[in-house]
N, C-alpha and C positions, 0 to 999 in steps of 0.2 A: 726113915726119911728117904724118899728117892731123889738122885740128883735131879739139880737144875734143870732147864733149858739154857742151853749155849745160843744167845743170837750172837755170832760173828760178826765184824766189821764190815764186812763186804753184802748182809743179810738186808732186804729191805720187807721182807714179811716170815712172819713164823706163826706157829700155832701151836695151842697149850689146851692143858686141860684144867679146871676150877682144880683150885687149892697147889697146883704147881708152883716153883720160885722161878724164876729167871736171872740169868744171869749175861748181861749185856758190854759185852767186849769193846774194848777201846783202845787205842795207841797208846801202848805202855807210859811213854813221856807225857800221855794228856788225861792219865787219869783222873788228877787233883782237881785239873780246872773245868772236866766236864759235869755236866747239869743233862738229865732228863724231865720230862714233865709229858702230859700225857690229856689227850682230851676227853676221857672217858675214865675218873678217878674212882668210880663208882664200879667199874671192871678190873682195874689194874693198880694196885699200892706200890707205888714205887720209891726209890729209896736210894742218894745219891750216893756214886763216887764217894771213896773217904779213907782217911790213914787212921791208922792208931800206934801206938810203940810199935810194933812188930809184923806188920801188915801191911797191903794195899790194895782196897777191896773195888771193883769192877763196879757202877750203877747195877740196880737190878729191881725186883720185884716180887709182888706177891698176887697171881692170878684171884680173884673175887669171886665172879660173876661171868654166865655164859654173852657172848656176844662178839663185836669187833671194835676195838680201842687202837688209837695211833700213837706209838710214841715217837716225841720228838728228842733226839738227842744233841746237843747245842754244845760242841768243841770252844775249848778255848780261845781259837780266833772264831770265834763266832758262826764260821759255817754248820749246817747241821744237814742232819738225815733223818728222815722219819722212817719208822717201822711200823707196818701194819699187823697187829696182832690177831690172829682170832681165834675165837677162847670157847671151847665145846664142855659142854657138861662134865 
């Protein structure tokens, strides 16, 4: 399995290739309460923020399909930032 894609906090576009994961970076103190969601779910599976006993795992995903999808990532005080993705065969 190859790693992820790292999008950084600071990233507002990245680019992947079909069958990649991503891995979408967040302010340590605001993991819990972040939410992504994504206008093109048919390109991009994504899959939120989350604890378990022993962990705390960043939002991320799972590349689909070739094209260009946005994701929105939506911070606990509600501010967000989009990422444009685009996703090569």
């Amino acid at each position: 399995m190859l790693p992820p894609i790292i999008i950084n906090i600071d990233e507002t576009s990245a680019t992947a290739k079909v069958g990649d994961n991503l891995d979408i970076l967040v302010a340590d103190n605001d993991i819990a309460g972040t939410t992504v969601s994504t206008d093109k779910p048919d390109l991009v599976e994504l899959t939120q923020a989350h604890e378990d006993a022993s962990a705390t795992f960043n939002p991320g995903g799972r590349v689909l399909a070739p094209g260009t999808a946005v994701i929105t990532v939506t911070n606990p005080d509600g501010s967000t930032r989009d990422i444009t993705l685009t996703i090569t065969p």
